[in-house]
C-alpha positions in Angstrom: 1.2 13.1 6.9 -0.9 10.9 9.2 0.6 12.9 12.2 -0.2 16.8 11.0 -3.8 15.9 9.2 -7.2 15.3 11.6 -9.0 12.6 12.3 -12.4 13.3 10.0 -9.7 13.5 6.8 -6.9 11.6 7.6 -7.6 8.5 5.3 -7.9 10.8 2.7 -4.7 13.2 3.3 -2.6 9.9 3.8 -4.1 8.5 0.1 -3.6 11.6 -1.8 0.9 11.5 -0.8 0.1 7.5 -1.7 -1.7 8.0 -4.9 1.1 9.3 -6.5 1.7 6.0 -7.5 -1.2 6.1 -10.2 0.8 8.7 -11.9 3.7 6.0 -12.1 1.6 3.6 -13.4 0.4 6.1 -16.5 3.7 7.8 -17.4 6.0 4.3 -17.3 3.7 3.0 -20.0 3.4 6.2 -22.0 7.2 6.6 -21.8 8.0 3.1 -23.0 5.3 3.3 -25.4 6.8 6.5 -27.1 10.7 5.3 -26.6 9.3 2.3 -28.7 7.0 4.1 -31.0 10.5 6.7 -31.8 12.9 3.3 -32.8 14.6 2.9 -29.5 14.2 -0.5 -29.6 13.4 -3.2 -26.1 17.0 -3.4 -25.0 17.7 0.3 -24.7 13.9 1.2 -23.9 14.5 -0.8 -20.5 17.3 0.8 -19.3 16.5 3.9 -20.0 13.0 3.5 -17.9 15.2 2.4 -15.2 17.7 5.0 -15.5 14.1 7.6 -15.3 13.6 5.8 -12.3 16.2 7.3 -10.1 14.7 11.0 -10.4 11.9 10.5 -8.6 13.7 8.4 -5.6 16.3 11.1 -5.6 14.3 13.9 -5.4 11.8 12.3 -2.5 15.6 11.7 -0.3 15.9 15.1 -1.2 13.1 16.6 0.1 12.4 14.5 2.8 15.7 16.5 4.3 14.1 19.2 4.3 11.0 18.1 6.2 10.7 18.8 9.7 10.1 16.2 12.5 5.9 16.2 13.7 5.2 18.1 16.5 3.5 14.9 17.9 7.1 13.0 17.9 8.7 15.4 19.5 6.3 16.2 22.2 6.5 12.9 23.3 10.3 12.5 22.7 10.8 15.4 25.5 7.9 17.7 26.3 8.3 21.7 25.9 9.3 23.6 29.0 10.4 20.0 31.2 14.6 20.4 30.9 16.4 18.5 32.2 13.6 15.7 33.4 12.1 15.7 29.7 15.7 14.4 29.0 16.2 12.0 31.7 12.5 10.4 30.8 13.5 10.3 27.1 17.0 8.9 27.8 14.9 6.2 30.1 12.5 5.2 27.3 13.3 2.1 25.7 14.5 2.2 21.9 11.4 1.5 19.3 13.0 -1.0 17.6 11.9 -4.6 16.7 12.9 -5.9 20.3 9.8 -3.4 21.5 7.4 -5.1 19.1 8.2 -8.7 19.7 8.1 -7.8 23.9 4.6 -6.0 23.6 1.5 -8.3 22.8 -0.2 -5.5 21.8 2.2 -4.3 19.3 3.0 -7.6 17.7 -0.7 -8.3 16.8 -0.9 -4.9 15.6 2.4 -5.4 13.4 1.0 -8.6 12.7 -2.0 -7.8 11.0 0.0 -4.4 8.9 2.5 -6.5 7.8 1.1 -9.7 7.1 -1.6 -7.5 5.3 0.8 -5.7 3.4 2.9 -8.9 2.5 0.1 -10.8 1.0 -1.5 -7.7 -1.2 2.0 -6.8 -2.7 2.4 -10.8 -3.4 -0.8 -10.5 -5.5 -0.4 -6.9 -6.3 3.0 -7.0 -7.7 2.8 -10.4 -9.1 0.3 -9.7 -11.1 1.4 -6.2 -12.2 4.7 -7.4 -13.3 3.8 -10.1 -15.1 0.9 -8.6 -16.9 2.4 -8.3 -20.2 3.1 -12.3 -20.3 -0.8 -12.9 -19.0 -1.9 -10.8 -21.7 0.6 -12.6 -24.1 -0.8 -15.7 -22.8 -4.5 -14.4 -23.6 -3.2 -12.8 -27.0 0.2 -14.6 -27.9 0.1 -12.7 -31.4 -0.1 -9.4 -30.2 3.4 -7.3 -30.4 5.0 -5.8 -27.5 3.7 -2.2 -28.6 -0.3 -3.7 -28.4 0.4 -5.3 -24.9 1.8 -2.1 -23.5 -1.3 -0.2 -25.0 -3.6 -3.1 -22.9 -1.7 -2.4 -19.9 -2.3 0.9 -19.8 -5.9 0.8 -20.7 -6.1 -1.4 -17.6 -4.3 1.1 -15.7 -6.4 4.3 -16.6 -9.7 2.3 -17.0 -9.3 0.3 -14.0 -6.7 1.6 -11.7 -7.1 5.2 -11.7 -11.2 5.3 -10.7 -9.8 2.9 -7.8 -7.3 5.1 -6.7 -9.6 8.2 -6.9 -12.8 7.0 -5.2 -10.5 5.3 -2.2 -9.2 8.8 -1.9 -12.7 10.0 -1.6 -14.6 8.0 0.2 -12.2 5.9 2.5 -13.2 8.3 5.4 -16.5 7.4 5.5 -16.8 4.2 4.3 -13.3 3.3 7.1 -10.3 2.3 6.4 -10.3 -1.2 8.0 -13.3 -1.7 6.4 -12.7 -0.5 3.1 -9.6 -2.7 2.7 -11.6 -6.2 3.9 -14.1 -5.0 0.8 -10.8 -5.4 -1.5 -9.4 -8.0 -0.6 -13.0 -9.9 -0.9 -13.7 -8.5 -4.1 -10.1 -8.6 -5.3 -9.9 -12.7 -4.4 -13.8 -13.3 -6.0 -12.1 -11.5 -9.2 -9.7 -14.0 -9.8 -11.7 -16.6 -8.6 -14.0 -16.1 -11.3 -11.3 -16.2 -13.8 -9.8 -19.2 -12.6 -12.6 -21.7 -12.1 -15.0 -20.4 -15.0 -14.0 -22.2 -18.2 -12.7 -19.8 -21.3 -12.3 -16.9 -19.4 -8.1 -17.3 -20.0 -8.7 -17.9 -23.5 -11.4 -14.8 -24.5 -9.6 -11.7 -24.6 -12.7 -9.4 -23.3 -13.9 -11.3 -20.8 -10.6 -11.8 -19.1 -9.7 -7.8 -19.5 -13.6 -7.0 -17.6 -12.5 -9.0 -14.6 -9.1 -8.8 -14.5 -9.6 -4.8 -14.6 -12.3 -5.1 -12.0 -10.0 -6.8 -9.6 -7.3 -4.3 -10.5 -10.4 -1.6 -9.7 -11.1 -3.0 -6.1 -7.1 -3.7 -5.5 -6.9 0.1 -5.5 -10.3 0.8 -3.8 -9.2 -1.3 -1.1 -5.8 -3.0 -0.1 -3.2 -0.9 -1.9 -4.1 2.3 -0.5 -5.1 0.6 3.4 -2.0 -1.1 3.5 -0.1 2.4 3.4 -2.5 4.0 5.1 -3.3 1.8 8.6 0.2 1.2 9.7 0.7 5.3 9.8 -2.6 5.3 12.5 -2.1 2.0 14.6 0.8 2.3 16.1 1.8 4.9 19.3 3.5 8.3 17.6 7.5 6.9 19.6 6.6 3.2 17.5 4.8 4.8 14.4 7.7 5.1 11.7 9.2 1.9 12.9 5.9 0.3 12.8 5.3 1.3 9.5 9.1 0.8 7.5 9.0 -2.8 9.1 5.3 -3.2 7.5 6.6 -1.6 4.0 9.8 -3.8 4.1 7.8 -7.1 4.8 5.1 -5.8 2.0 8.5 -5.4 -0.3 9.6 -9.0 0.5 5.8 -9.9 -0.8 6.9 -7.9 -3.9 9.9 -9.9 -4.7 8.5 -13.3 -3.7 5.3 -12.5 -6.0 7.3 -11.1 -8.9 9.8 -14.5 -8.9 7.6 -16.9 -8.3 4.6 -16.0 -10.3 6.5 -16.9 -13.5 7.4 -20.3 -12.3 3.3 -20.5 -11.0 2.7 -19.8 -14.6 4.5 -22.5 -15.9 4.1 -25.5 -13.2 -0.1 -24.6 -12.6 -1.1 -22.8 -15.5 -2.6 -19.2 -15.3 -5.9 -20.6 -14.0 -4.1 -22.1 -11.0 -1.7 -19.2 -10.4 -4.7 -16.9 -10.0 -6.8 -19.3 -7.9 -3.5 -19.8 -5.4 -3.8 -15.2 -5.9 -7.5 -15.6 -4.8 -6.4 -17.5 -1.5 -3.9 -15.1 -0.7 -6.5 -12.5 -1.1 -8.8 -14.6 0.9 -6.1 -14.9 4.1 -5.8 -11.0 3.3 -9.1 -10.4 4.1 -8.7 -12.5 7.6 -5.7 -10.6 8.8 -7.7 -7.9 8.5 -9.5 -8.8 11.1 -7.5 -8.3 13.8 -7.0 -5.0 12.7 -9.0 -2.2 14.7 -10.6 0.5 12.8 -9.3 3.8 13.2 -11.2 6.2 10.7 -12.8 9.2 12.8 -10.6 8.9 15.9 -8.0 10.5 17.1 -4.0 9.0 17.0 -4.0 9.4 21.0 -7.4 7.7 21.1 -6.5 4.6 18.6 -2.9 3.9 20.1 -4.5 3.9 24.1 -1.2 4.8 25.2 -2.2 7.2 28.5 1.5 8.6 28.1 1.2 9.1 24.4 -1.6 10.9 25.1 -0.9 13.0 28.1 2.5 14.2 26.0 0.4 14.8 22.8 -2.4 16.6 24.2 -1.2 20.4 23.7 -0.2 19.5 20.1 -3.8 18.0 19.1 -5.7 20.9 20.1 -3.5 23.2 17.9 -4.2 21.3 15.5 -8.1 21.4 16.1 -8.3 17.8 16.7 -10.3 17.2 20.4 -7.8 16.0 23.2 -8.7 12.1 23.8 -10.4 11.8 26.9 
Protein backbone atom coordinates (compact mmCIF):
# COMPACT_ATOMS: atom_id res chain seq x y z
CA UNK A 1 0.00 0.00 0.00
CA UNK A 2 2.80 2.35 1.01
CA UNK A 3 4.08 1.95 -2.70
CA UNK A 4 0.71 2.85 -4.86
CA UNK A 5 -0.66 5.67 -2.16
CA UNK A 6 1.03 9.50 -2.19
CA UNK A 7 2.99 11.14 0.07
CA UNK A 8 0.36 13.79 1.68
CA UNK A 9 -1.91 10.43 2.66
CA UNK A 10 0.25 7.66 2.89
CA UNK A 11 0.34 7.34 6.81
CA UNK A 12 -3.14 7.24 6.62
CA UNK A 13 -3.74 4.64 3.60
CA UNK A 14 -1.01 2.33 5.29
CA UNK A 15 -3.17 2.62 8.85
CA UNK A 16 -6.52 2.00 7.39
CA UNK A 17 -5.00 -1.99 5.77
CA UNK A 18 -3.39 -2.03 9.57
CA UNK A 19 -6.42 -1.12 11.43
CA UNK A 20 -8.05 -4.08 10.62
CA UNK A 21 -6.69 -5.30 13.63
CA UNK A 22 -9.34 -3.30 15.83
CA UNK A 23 -12.00 -5.31 14.28
CA UNK A 24 -10.00 -8.49 15.75
CA UNK A 25 -9.84 -7.10 18.92
CA UNK A 26 -13.94 -6.49 18.97
CA UNK A 27 -15.19 -9.66 17.35
CA UNK A 28 -12.67 -12.26 19.43
CA UNK A 29 -14.23 -10.99 22.59
CA UNK A 30 -17.85 -10.86 21.31
CA UNK A 31 -17.42 -14.40 19.85
CA UNK A 32 -16.06 -15.83 23.05
CA UNK A 33 -18.41 -13.89 25.05
CA UNK A 34 -21.57 -15.46 23.07
CA UNK A 35 -19.85 -19.18 22.73
CA UNK A 36 -19.80 -18.75 26.62
CA UNK A 37 -23.02 -16.98 27.11
CA UNK A 38 -24.75 -20.21 24.68
CA UNK A 39 -23.11 -23.21 27.21
CA UNK A 40 -20.06 -23.99 25.21
CA UNK A 41 -18.08 -23.99 27.97
CA UNK A 42 -13.77 -22.69 28.34
CA UNK A 43 -12.35 -25.83 26.92
CA UNK A 44 -14.31 -25.94 23.68
CA UNK A 45 -14.72 -21.95 23.51
CA UNK A 46 -10.84 -21.87 23.01
CA UNK A 47 -10.43 -24.03 20.32
CA UNK A 48 -13.04 -23.03 18.49
CA UNK A 49 -11.66 -19.18 18.59
CA UNK A 50 -8.60 -20.73 17.25
CA UNK A 51 -10.05 -22.85 14.73
CA UNK A 52 -12.02 -19.05 13.56
CA UNK A 53 -8.65 -17.96 13.37
CA UNK A 54 -7.45 -19.66 10.31
CA UNK A 55 -10.23 -17.94 7.99
CA UNK A 56 -8.95 -14.82 8.05
CA UNK A 57 -5.02 -15.94 7.54
CA UNK A 58 -6.28 -18.09 4.77
CA UNK A 59 -8.17 -15.81 2.96
CA UNK A 60 -5.33 -12.77 3.27
CA UNK A 61 -2.71 -15.91 1.42
CA UNK A 62 -5.41 -16.07 -0.76
CA UNK A 63 -5.74 -12.80 -1.94
CA UNK A 64 -2.49 -11.68 -1.66
CA UNK A 65 -2.06 -14.18 -4.98
CA UNK A 66 -3.93 -12.32 -6.65
CA UNK A 67 -2.23 -8.99 -6.06
CA UNK A 68 -0.03 -7.66 -8.55
CA UNK A 69 3.70 -6.64 -7.93
CA UNK A 70 4.06 -2.31 -7.49
CA UNK A 71 4.85 -0.62 -10.40
CA UNK A 72 7.73 1.02 -8.20
CA UNK A 73 9.36 -2.68 -7.69
CA UNK A 74 9.42 -3.44 -10.94
CA UNK A 75 10.60 -0.33 -12.47
CA UNK A 76 13.55 -0.65 -10.52
CA UNK A 77 13.85 -4.51 -10.89
CA UNK A 78 14.36 -3.84 -14.93
CA UNK A 79 13.12 -0.63 -16.41
CA UNK A 80 10.38 -0.62 -19.40
CA UNK A 81 11.81 -0.43 -22.91
CA UNK A 82 15.88 -1.39 -21.59
CA UNK A 83 15.97 -5.43 -22.85
CA UNK A 84 18.43 -6.96 -22.61
CA UNK A 85 20.64 -4.29 -20.37
CA UNK A 86 17.64 -3.95 -17.86
CA UNK A 87 18.32 -7.72 -17.40
CA UNK A 88 22.01 -7.74 -17.15
CA UNK A 89 21.72 -4.64 -14.45
CA UNK A 90 19.14 -6.57 -12.51
CA UNK A 91 21.02 -9.95 -12.73
CA UNK A 92 24.13 -7.61 -11.38
CA UNK A 93 22.24 -6.18 -8.46
CA UNK A 94 23.10 -7.78 -5.30
CA UNK A 95 20.16 -9.96 -3.52
CA UNK A 96 18.16 -7.79 -0.73
CA UNK A 97 18.65 -10.14 1.83
CA UNK A 98 19.97 -9.76 5.40
CA UNK A 99 23.71 -9.90 4.06
CA UNK A 100 22.70 -6.29 2.27
CA UNK A 101 21.51 -4.84 5.57
CA UNK A 102 24.37 -5.89 7.84
CA UNK A 103 26.96 -4.56 4.78
CA UNK A 104 25.17 -1.08 4.51
CA UNK A 105 25.51 1.40 7.54
CA UNK A 106 22.77 3.08 6.42
CA UNK A 107 20.40 0.26 6.24
CA UNK A 108 21.29 -1.34 9.50
CA UNK A 109 20.58 1.83 11.50
CA UNK A 110 17.45 2.14 9.61
CA UNK A 111 16.61 -1.69 10.40
CA UNK A 112 17.79 -0.91 13.69
CA UNK A 113 15.53 1.64 14.77
CA UNK A 114 12.14 -0.44 12.81
CA UNK A 115 12.92 -3.44 14.40
CA UNK A 116 14.16 -2.69 17.66
CA UNK A 117 11.01 -0.34 17.67
CA UNK A 118 8.80 -2.91 16.75
CA UNK A 119 10.35 -5.48 19.17
CA UNK A 120 9.97 -3.51 22.29
CA UNK A 121 6.14 -2.20 21.57
CA UNK A 122 4.90 -5.78 20.75
CA UNK A 123 6.90 -6.88 24.16
CA UNK A 124 4.65 -4.41 25.96
CA UNK A 125 1.81 -4.52 23.51
CA UNK A 126 1.28 -8.17 23.59
CA UNK A 127 2.26 -8.81 26.98
CA UNK A 128 -0.09 -6.84 28.30
CA UNK A 129 -2.91 -7.81 25.86
CA UNK A 130 -2.55 -11.42 26.60
CA UNK A 131 -2.40 -11.32 29.91
CA UNK A 132 -5.12 -8.90 30.56
CA UNK A 133 -7.68 -11.17 31.79
CA UNK A 134 -5.17 -12.37 34.83
CA UNK A 135 -4.33 -8.31 35.59
CA UNK A 136 -7.92 -7.81 35.79
CA UNK A 137 -8.31 -11.03 37.85
CA UNK A 138 -5.59 -9.70 39.86
CA UNK A 139 -7.53 -6.27 40.30
CA UNK A 140 -11.01 -8.27 40.65
CA UNK A 141 -10.11 -11.91 41.75
CA UNK A 142 -13.92 -12.56 42.23
CA UNK A 143 -15.05 -11.66 39.03
CA UNK A 144 -16.04 -14.80 36.62
CA UNK A 145 -14.49 -15.34 33.37
CA UNK A 146 -17.72 -13.91 31.55
CA UNK A 147 -17.25 -10.25 33.61
CA UNK A 148 -13.43 -10.21 32.68
CA UNK A 149 -14.12 -10.74 29.06
CA UNK A 150 -16.93 -8.00 29.24
CA UNK A 151 -13.81 -5.55 30.87
CA UNK A 152 -11.69 -6.45 28.11
CA UNK A 153 -13.70 -5.48 25.64
CA UNK A 154 -14.86 -2.31 27.17
CA UNK A 155 -11.12 -1.52 27.17
CA UNK A 156 -10.93 -2.38 23.67
CA UNK A 157 -13.94 -0.23 22.30
CA UNK A 158 -13.45 2.54 24.91
CA UNK A 159 -9.79 2.74 24.66
CA UNK A 160 -8.50 1.03 21.65
CA UNK A 161 -10.74 1.88 18.93
CA UNK A 162 -10.66 6.02 19.38
CA UNK A 163 -6.75 5.21 19.24
CA UNK A 164 -6.87 3.38 16.27
CA UNK A 165 -9.21 5.90 14.53
CA UNK A 166 -7.67 9.25 15.31
CA UNK A 167 -4.00 7.67 14.33
CA UNK A 168 -5.69 6.94 11.11
CA UNK A 169 -6.69 10.59 10.92
CA UNK A 170 -4.36 12.60 11.92
CA UNK A 171 -0.95 10.71 11.69
CA UNK A 172 -0.29 12.67 8.37
CA UNK A 173 -0.13 15.80 9.93
CA UNK A 174 0.86 15.38 13.16
CA UNK A 175 4.07 12.69 11.37
CA UNK A 176 4.58 9.50 11.76
CA UNK A 177 8.02 9.46 13.56
CA UNK A 178 6.61 11.84 15.60
CA UNK A 179 3.38 10.50 16.42
CA UNK A 180 4.95 7.18 17.51
CA UNK A 181 7.67 8.99 20.10
CA UNK A 182 4.21 10.76 21.57
CA UNK A 183 3.11 6.84 22.35
CA UNK A 184 5.62 5.49 23.48
CA UNK A 185 6.09 8.56 26.13
CA UNK A 186 2.62 8.53 27.05
CA UNK A 187 2.30 4.81 26.82
CA UNK A 188 5.51 4.29 29.48
CA UNK A 189 4.11 7.60 31.86
CA UNK A 190 0.74 5.23 31.82
CA UNK A 191 2.23 2.49 33.49
CA UNK A 192 4.41 4.48 35.34
CA UNK A 193 1.71 5.96 37.12
CA UNK A 194 0.20 2.64 37.96
CA UNK A 195 3.21 1.16 39.21
CA UNK A 196 4.72 3.78 41.52
CA UNK A 197 1.31 5.41 42.82
CA UNK A 198 0.09 3.28 45.84
CA UNK A 199 -3.62 1.51 45.32
CA UNK A 200 -3.82 2.04 41.94
CA UNK A 201 -3.45 -2.16 41.49
CA UNK A 202 -5.87 -2.63 44.12
CA UNK A 203 -8.95 0.07 42.96
CA UNK A 204 -10.65 -1.31 40.14
CA UNK A 205 -11.59 2.22 38.42
CA UNK A 206 -8.65 3.85 38.75
CA UNK A 207 -6.52 1.16 37.30
CA UNK A 208 -9.17 0.60 34.22
CA UNK A 209 -8.77 4.97 33.55
CA UNK A 210 -4.98 4.49 33.08
CA UNK A 211 -4.57 1.29 31.92
CA UNK A 212 -7.17 2.27 29.07
CA UNK A 213 -5.41 5.50 28.54
CA UNK A 214 -2.15 3.76 27.86
CA UNK A 215 -4.04 1.22 25.71
CA UNK A 216 -5.48 4.72 23.99
CA UNK A 217 -1.93 6.22 23.17
CA UNK A 218 -0.45 2.50 22.36
CA UNK A 219 -2.72 2.71 19.32
CA UNK A 220 -2.44 6.51 18.70
CA UNK A 221 1.14 6.00 18.49
CA UNK A 222 3.46 2.80 18.35
CA UNK A 223 1.19 0.06 17.08
CA UNK A 224 0.14 1.68 14.04
CA UNK A 225 4.02 3.47 13.39
CA UNK A 226 5.62 0.34 13.81
CA UNK A 227 3.65 -1.07 10.73
CA UNK A 228 3.67 1.89 9.13
CA UNK A 229 7.61 3.34 9.08
CA UNK A 230 9.32 0.27 7.94
CA UNK A 231 7.01 0.33 4.58
CA UNK A 232 8.59 4.21 3.85
CA UNK A 233 12.26 3.89 5.17
CA UNK A 234 13.68 1.52 3.27
CA UNK A 235 14.70 1.71 -0.79
CA UNK A 236 11.56 0.15 -2.96
CA UNK A 237 14.48 -3.31 -4.03
CA UNK A 238 15.08 -3.49 0.24
CA UNK A 239 11.44 -2.43 1.25
CA UNK A 240 9.58 -5.95 1.79
CA UNK A 241 12.68 -7.39 3.20
CA UNK A 242 13.09 -4.49 5.45
CA UNK A 243 9.86 -4.70 6.61
CA UNK A 244 9.14 -8.87 7.13
CA UNK A 245 12.59 -8.79 9.05
CA UNK A 246 11.09 -5.78 11.30
CA UNK A 247 7.56 -7.80 11.67
CA UNK A 248 9.44 -11.07 12.57
CA UNK A 249 11.79 -9.40 15.21
CA UNK A 250 8.38 -7.38 16.44
CA UNK A 251 6.83 -11.17 16.63
CA UNK A 252 9.84 -12.47 18.69
CA UNK A 253 8.88 -9.30 21.13
CA UNK A 254 5.33 -10.94 21.00
CA UNK A 255 6.40 -14.35 22.28
CA UNK A 256 9.04 -13.16 24.72
CA UNK A 257 6.31 -10.56 26.28
CA UNK A 258 3.50 -13.08 26.21
CA UNK A 259 5.90 -15.88 28.27
CA UNK A 260 7.57 -13.91 30.35
CA UNK A 261 5.07 -11.47 31.56
CA UNK A 262 3.44 -14.27 33.62
CA UNK A 263 6.54 -15.22 35.39
CA UNK A 264 7.03 -10.97 35.85
CA UNK A 265 3.74 -11.36 37.51
CA UNK A 266 4.66 -13.68 39.85
CA UNK A 267 8.56 -12.93 40.75
CA UNK A 268 7.86 -8.70 40.82
CA UNK A 269 4.36 -8.28 41.36
CA UNK A 270 2.14 -6.36 38.85
CA UNK A 271 3.48 -3.02 40.07
CA UNK A 272 7.03 -4.18 39.05
CA UNK A 273 6.10 -5.92 35.79
CA UNK A 274 4.55 -2.69 34.55
CA UNK A 275 7.31 -0.38 35.84
CA UNK A 276 10.00 -2.93 33.85
CA UNK A 277 6.78 -2.22 30.64
CA UNK A 278 7.36 1.54 31.31
CA UNK A 279 11.17 1.24 30.64
CA UNK A 280 10.75 -0.65 27.63
CA UNK A 281 8.48 2.04 26.56
CA UNK A 282 10.95 4.52 27.60
CA UNK A 283 14.04 2.76 25.29
CA UNK A 284 11.02 2.70 22.61
CA UNK A 285 10.82 6.17 22.66
CA UNK A 286 14.86 6.49 22.20
CA UNK A 287 15.06 4.15 19.24
CA UNK A 288 12.88 6.35 17.74
CA UNK A 289 15.18 8.70 17.43
CA UNK A 290 17.22 7.53 15.05
CA UNK A 291 14.44 7.20 12.93
CA UNK A 292 14.02 9.93 10.11
CA UNK A 293 10.59 11.34 9.53
CA UNK A 294 9.06 10.60 6.42
CA UNK A 295 5.36 12.00 6.49
CA UNK A 296 4.97 14.45 3.35
CA UNK A 297 7.86 13.18 1.20
CA UNK A 298 8.19 11.19 -1.41
CA UNK A 299 9.54 7.17 -1.17
CA UNK A 300 12.41 8.34 -3.76
CA UNK A 301 13.05 11.42 -1.64
CA UNK A 302 13.16 9.49 1.95
CA UNK A 303 15.34 6.41 0.74
CA UNK A 304 18.13 9.00 -1.08
CA UNK A 305 18.88 6.19 -3.34
CA UNK A 306 19.85 8.40 -6.83
CA UNK A 307 19.23 4.92 -8.62
CA UNK A 308 16.01 4.23 -6.82
CA UNK A 309 15.04 7.32 -7.89
CA UNK A 310 16.20 7.74 -11.46
CA UNK A 311 14.28 4.08 -12.01
CA UNK A 312 11.09 5.30 -10.16
CA UNK A 313 10.73 8.58 -11.59
CA UNK A 314 8.19 7.69 -14.61
CA UNK A 315 6.07 5.72 -12.11
CA UNK A 316 5.74 8.66 -9.42
CA UNK A 317 4.44 11.07 -11.81
CA UNK A 318 1.54 8.72 -12.89
CA UNK A 319 0.79 8.51 -9.88
CA UNK A 320 0.62 12.31 -9.28
CA UNK A 321 3.34 12.25 -6.76
CA UNK A 322 6.23 15.09 -7.88
CA UNK A 323 9.56 13.39 -9.17
CA UNK A 324 12.27 13.87 -6.21
CA UNK A 325 14.58 16.29 -7.37
Amino acid sequence: MSEYAGSKDRGRQVALVFSTQAIGLIVGPLLALALLGGGAGAPLTWRLLLGVGAIPAAAAVWLRRKLPEPDRFKAVAAKPGAGRLAQDRAAAQPEAGLRAFLANRRLLVLLTGTAGCWFLLDYAYYGNTISTPRIISLITPHASQTTTIAIQLAIFAVAAVPGYILAIARMDRIGHRKLQLIGFVLMGLCFAVIGLMPGMTTTVAPFLLVYGVSYFFTEFGPNVTTFVLPGELFPTRFRATGHGISAGIGKLGAFIGVFLFPVLQDSLGLRGTLLLTAGVSVLGALLTLILPEPAGRSLEDISGDDSVTAAAEQVTRGAGEPAAA
